[in-house]
C-alpha positions in Angstrom: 16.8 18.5 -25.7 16.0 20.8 -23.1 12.3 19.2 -22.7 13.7 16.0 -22.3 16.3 17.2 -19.5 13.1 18.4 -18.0 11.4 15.7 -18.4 13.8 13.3 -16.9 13.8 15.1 -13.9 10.5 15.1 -13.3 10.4 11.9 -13.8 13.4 11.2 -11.2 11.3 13.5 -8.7 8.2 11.5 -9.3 9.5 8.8 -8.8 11.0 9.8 -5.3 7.3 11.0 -4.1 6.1 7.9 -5.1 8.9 5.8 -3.2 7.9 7.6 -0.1 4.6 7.2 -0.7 4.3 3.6 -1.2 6.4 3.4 2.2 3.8 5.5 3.6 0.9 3.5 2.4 2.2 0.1 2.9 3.0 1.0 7.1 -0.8 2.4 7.7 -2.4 -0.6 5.8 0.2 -2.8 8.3 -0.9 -0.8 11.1 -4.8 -0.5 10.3 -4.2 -4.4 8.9 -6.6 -3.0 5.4 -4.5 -6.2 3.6 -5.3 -9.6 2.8 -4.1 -10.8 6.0 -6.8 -9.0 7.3 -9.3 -12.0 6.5 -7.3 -13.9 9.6 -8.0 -10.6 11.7 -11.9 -11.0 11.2 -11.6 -14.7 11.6 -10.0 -15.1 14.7 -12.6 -13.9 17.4 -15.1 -16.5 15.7 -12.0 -19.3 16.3 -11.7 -18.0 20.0 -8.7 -16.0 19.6 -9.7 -12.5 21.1 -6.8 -10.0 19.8 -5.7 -6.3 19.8 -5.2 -5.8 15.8 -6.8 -2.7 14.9 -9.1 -4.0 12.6 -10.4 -1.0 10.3 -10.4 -2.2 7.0 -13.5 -1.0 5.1 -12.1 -2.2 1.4 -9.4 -3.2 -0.1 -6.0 -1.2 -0.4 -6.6 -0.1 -3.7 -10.5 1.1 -3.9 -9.7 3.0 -0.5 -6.6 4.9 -1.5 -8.1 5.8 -5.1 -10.7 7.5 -3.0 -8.7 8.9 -1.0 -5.8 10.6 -3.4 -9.0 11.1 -6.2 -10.3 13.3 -2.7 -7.0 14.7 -2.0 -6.6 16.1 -5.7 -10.1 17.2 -6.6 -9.6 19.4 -3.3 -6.2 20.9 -4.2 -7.5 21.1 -7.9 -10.5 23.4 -6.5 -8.2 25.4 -4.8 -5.3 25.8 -7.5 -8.9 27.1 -9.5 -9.1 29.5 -6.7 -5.3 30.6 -7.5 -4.1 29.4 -4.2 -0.6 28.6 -4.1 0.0 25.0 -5.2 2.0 23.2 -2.1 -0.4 25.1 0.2 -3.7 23.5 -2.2 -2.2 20.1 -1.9 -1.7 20.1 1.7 -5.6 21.5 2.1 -6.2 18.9 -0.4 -4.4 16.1 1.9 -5.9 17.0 5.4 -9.4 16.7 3.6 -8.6 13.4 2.2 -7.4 12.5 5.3 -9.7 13.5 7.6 -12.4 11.3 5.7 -10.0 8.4 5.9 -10.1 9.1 9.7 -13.9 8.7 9.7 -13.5 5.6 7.5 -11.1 4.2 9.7 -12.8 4.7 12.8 -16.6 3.7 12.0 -14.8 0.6 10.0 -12.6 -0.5 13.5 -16.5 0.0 15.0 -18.7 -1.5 13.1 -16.1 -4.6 12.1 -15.8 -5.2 16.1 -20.0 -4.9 17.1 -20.3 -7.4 14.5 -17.8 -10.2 16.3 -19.5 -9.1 19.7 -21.1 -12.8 19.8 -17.4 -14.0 20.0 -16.8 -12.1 23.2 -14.1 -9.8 20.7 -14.2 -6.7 22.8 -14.1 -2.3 21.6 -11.0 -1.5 22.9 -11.1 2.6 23.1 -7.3 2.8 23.6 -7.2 1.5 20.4 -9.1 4.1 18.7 -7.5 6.8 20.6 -4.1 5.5 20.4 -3.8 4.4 16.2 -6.6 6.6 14.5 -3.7 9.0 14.4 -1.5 7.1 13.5 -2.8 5.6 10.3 -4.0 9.2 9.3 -0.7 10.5 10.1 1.0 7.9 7.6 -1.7 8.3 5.3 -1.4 12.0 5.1 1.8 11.6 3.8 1.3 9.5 1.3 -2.2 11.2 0.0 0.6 14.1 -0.1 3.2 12.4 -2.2 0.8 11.1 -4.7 -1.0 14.3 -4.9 2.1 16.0 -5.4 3.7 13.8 -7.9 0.0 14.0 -9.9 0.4 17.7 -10.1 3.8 17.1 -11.4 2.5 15.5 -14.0 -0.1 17.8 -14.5 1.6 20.6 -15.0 5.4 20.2 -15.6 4.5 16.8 -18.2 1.4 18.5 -19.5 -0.6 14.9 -19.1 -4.4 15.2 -21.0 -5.5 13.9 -17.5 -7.2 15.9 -15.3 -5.9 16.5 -11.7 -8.5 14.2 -9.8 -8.5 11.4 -12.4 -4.7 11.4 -12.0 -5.1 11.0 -8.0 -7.6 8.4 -8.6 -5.7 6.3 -11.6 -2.6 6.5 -9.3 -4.2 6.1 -5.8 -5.5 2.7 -7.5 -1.6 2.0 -8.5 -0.5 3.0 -5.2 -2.8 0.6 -2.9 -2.1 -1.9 -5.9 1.5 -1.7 -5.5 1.4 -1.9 -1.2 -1.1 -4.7 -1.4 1.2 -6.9 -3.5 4.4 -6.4 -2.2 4.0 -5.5 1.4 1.2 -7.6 2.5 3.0 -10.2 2.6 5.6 -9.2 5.4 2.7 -8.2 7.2 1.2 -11.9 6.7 3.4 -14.4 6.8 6.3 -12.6 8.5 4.1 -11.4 11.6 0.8 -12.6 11.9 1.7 -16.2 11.5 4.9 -16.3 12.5 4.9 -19.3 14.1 4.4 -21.5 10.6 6.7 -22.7 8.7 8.2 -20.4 6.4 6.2 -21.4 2.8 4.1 -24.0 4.1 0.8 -21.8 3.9 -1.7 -21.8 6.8 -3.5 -24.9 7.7 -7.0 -25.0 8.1 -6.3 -26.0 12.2 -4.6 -23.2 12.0 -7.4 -20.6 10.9 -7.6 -17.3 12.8 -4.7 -18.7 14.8 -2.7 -14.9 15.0 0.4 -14.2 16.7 -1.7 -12.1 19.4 1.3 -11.8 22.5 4.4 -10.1 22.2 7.3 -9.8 24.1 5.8 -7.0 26.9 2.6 -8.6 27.1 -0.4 -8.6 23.8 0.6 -7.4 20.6 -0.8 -4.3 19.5 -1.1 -3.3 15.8 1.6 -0.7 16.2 3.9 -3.7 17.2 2.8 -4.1 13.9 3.4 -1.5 12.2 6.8 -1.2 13.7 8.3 -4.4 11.8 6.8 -4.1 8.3 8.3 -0.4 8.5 12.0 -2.3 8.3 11.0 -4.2 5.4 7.6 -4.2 3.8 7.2 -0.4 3.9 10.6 -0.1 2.2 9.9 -2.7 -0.5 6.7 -1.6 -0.8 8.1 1.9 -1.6 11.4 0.6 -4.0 8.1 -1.4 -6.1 5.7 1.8 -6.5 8.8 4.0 -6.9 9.8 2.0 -10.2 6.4 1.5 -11.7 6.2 5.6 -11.8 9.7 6.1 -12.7 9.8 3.5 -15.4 6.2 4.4 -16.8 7.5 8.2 -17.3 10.9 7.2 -18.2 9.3 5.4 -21.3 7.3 8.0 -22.2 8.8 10.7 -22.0 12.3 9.1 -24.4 10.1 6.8 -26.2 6.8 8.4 -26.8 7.7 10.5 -30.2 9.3 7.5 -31.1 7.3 5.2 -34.4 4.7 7.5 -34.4 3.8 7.2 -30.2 4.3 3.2 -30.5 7.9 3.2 -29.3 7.0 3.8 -25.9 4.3 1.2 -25.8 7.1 -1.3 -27.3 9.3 -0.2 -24.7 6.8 -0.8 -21.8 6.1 -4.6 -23.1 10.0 -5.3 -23.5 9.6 -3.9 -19.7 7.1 -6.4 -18.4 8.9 -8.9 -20.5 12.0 -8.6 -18.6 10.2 -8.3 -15.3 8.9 -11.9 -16.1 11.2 -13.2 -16.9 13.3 -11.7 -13.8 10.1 -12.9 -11.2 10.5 -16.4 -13.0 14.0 -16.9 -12.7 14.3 -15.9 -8.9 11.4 -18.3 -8.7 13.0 -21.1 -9.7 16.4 -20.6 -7.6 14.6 -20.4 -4.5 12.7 -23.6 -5.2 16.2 -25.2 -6.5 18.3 -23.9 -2.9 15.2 -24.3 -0.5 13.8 -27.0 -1.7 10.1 -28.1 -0.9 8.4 -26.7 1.5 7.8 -29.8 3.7 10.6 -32.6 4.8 10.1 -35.4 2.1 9.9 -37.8 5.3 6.3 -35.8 6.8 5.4 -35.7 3.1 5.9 -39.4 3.1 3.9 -40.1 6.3 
């Protein structure tokens, strides 16, 4: 009984590290635009829209930020091998990680921009000076979180896993979890927020970005600034559950039927999921209708 106590709040604190850390992730990929909407970022020099949008995506949100956490832990593993004490070998750990995402961020902003210099899309240093920090800041803490929730794990849930394949498993999960749910704030909500709400983006309207705000153009930080209200927050509430909800089953479930209770618990999961996702599907369709007028459908 008193493993299970244990083990539920470990779980509960897991679960909190990972809620700040998909907050964390979601704002720096807003702010370094490393989500889908980035493909419009890219585009819209060659469409004659020249733009301030700190474009430093070098993969996708997932690839990079298993790197990055796999990086964070195989540091603070190498120290905690050393005997070092374990918050101080996950912050060593951290600043590594995040000093190579700082490289990565900066030669990606470089290289992306010399390669639309046909377009006439300018370097803009102020850029680099001004967000490099920024995303490394917001990345540090979340290479923290996950780091630290992965030594959790570790060594309070005694997973087989090794440190480093934890950080990379669930730095995968992480810029999974982001990519999904905040990118679309960060898309639809700002950088073409001039559409119609559901009505997609029109091939006249390619590399068409939002690129003034209200003092003049809009910088990524503007950015940042407005998914932090909303898709950083979501973004966090979505990873938070995945880790709470994946422990929670295994810890209650997992000496259940021989280890197969917790793997029947996690499909009644996704099961209810679906059939939550379809059902909030269906009412929006049924209370906001199509996405067009049915007389411009008609025409």
């Amino acid at each position: 009984m008193e493993e299970i106590v244990l083990g539920i709040g470990i779980t509960a604190l897991a679960g909190a590290l990972a809620t700040v850390a998909g907050a964390a992730e979601d704002t720096e990929s807003d702010i370094g635009s490393q989500g889908d909407p980035n493909s419009q970022v890219q585009l819209a020099p060659q469409m004659g829209y020249i733009h301030r949008i700190f474009n430093k995506a070098v993969s996708g949100e997932p690839p990079a930020y298993g790197l990055w956490c796999a990086i964070g832990a195989g540091v603070a593993w190498a120290f905690l091998q050393l005997n070092y004490n374990p918050a101080l070998a996950i912050i060593l750990g951290s600043i590594v990680a995040v000093f190579i995402q700082g490289i990565y961020c900066t030669s990606g902003y470089l290289g992306r921009t010399a390669s639309l210099a046909k377009f006439k899309q300018p370097v803009y240093i102020d850029i680099i000076k001004s967000l490099t920090s920024v995303t490394m800041a917001h990345a540090f803490v979340a290479i923290f979180c996950t780091t630290a929730m992965c030594y959790l794990m570790a060594t309070a849930l005694h997973h087989p896993f090794a440190l480093p394949l934890l950080g990379l498993i669930w730095g995968i999960a992480l810029g999974a979890a982001g990519s999904a749910t905040g990118n679309p704030f960060y898309g639809k909500e700002r950088q073409y927020q001039n559409q119609k709400f559901g009505a997609g983006v029109p091939i006249s309207a390619s590399g068409n970005i939002i690129r003034y705000a209200e003092g003049g153009q809009r910088s990524s930080l503007d950015n940042g600034w407005f998914t932090t209200k909303f898709a950083g927050p979501a973004s966090g509430i979505c990873f938070g559950l995945i880790v709470f909800l994946e422990l929670w089953r295994t810890i209650l479930f997992e000496t259940s039927l021989g280890g197969w209770g917790a793997i029947i618990v996690g499909i009644i999961l996704i099961l209810v999921f679906t059939f939550i996702d379809r059902w909030i599907e269906v009412w929006g369709r049924k209370n906001y209708g199509p996405y067009t007028e049915a007389e411009e459908a008609s025409s």
